[in-house]
C-alpha positions as CSV (number, residue, x, y, z in Angstrom):
1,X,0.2,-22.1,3.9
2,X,-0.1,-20.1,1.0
3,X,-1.1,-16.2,1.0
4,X,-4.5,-16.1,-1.5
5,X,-5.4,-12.5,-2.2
6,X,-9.3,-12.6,-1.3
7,X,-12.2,-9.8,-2.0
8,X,-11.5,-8.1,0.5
9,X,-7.4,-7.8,-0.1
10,X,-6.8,-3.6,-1.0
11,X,-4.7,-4.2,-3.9
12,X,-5.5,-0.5,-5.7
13,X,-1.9,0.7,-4.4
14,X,-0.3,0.0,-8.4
15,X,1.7,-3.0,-7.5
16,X,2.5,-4.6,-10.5
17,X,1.1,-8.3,-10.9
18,X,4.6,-10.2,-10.7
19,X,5.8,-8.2,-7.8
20,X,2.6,-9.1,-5.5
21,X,3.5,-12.9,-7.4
22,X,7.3,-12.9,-6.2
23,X,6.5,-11.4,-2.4
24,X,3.7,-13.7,-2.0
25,X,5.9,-16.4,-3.0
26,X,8.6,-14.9,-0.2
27,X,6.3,-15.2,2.3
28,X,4.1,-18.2,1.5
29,X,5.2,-19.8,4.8
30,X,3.7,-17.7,6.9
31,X,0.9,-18.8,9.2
32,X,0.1,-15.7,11.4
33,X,-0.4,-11.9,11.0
34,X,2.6,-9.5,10.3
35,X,3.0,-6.5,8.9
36,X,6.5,-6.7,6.6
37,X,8.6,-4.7,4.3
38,X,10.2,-6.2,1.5
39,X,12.7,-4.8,-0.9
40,X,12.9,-5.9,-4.0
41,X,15.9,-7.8,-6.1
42,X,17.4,-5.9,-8.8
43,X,16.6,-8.9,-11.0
44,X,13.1,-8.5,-10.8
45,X,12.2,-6.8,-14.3
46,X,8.5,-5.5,-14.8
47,X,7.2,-4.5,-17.6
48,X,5.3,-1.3,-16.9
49,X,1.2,-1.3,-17.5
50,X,0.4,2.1,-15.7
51,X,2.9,4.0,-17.5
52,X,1.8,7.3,-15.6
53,X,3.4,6.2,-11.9
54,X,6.8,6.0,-13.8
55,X,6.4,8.6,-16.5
56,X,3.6,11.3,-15.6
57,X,4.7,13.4,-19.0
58,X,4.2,10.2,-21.4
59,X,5.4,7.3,-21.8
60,X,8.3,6.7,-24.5
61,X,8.6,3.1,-26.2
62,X,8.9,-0.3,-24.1
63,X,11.1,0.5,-21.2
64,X,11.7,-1.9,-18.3
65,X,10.4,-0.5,-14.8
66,X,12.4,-2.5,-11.7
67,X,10.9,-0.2,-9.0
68,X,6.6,0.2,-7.6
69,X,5.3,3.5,-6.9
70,X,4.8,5.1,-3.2
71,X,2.7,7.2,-3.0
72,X,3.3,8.4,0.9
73,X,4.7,11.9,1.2
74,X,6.1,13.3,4.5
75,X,6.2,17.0,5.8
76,X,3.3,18.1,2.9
77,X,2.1,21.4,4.3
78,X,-1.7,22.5,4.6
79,X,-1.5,24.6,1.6
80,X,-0.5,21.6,-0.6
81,X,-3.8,19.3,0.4
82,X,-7.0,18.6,-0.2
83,X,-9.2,15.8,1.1
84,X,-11.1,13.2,-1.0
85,X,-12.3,9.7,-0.4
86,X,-10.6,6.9,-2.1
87,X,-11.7,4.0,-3.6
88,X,-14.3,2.3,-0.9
89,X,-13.3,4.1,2.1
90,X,-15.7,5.7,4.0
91,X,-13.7,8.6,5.3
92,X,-11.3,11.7,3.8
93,X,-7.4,10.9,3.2
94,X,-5.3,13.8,3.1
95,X,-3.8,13.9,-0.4
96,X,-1.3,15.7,-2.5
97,X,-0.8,16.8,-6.7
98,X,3.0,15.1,-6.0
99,X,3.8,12.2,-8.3
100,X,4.6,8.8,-6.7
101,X,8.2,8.2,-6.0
102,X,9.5,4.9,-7.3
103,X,10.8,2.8,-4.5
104,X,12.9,-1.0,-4.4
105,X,10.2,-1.8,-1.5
106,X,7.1,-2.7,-0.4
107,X,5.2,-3.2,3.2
108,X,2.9,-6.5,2.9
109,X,0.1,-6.7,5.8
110,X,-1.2,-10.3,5.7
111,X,-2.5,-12.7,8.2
112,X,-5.9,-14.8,9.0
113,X,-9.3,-13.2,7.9
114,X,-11.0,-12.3,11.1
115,X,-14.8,-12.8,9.6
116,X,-13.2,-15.7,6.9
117,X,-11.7,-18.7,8.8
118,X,-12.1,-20.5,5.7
119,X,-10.0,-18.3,3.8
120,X,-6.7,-19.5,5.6
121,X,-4.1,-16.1,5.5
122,X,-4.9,-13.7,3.2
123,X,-3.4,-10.2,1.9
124,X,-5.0,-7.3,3.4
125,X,-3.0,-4.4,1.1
126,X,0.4,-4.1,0.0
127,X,1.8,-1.2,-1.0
128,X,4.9,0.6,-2.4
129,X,7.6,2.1,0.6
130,X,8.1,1.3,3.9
131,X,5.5,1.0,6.5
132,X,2.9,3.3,7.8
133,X,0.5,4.0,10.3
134,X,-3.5,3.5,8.9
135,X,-5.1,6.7,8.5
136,X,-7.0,8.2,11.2
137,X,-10.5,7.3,9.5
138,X,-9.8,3.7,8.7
139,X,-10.6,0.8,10.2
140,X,-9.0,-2.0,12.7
141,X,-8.9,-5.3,10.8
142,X,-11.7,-6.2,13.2
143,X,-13.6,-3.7,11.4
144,X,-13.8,-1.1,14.7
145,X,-12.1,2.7,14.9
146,X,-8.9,3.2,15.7
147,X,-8.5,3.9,19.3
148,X,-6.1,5.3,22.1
149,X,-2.2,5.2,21.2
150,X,-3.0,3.5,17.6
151,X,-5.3,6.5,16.8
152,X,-3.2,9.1,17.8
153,X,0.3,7.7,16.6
154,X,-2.4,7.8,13.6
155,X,-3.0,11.5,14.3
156,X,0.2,12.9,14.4
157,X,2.0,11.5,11.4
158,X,-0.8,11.9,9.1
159,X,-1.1,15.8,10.1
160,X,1.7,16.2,8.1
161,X,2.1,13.2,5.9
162,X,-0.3,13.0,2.6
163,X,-0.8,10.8,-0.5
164,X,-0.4,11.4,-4.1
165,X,-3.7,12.0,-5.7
């Protein structure tokens, strides 16, 4: 069964277009949930369309980018963040002026929609690096709170972890 990216797939993480195409087509077996990290061949060549996660001075003539971005940063002290929402979330993430790191990875989380039955498996997000806890504001894929150990696992790496704005 194939993974379809659906509305409700997160997909504002910068992953270029033919990587989500080549990990898709990785894990187009799959029939149940998982949460996976991928890296990436060296013979996948992108050609860059967000020339600022590779480049944040400018961008200089047609270069090939092999790697995504990731924006995760560990060990960001206090004086370093702010909080903002992003996108459509409904609560703060703890964010960071640092450019994303380009990294040969990324952590797919895929499975069955849980409202969608219809939908077969579906992305949820992928994203650049390897895998990491939701934030403390965000959701099960149930659509309920975090709770107990997941919430405070939650908790204690994102007291010091933050995202690049």
């Amino acid at each position: 069964m194939a993974i379809s990216i659906h509305k409700d797939s997160h997909m504002d993480h910068g992953i270029p277009r033919e990587v989500v195409r080549h990990v898709l087509g990785i894990l187009r077996d799959r029939n149940e949930f998982f949460v996976e990290t991928i890296a990436l061949p060296e013979s996948i060549e992108i050609r860059h369309s967000l020339s600022f996660w590779a480049n944040p001075g400018g961008w200089a003539g047609d270069m090939e980018v092999k790697d995504v971005p990731c924006g995760l940063h560990l060990n960001v002290p206090e004086s370093e963040v702010h909080y903002a929402e992003r996108g459509d979330r409904k609560y703060t993430s703890r964010l960071c002026k640092r450019p994303p790191r380009m990294v040969r990875e990324v952590t797919v989380v895929a499975g069955p929609h849980p409202e969608d039955p219809a939908a077969g498996m579906i992305l949820f997000t992928m994203y650049g690096g390897p895998q990491a806890p939701r934030e403390p504001g965000a959701l099960t894929l149930e659509g309920e709170p975090l709770e107990g150990d997941a919430l405070e696992e939650s908790k204690a790496f994102w007291k010091t972890a933050a995202l690049s704005e």
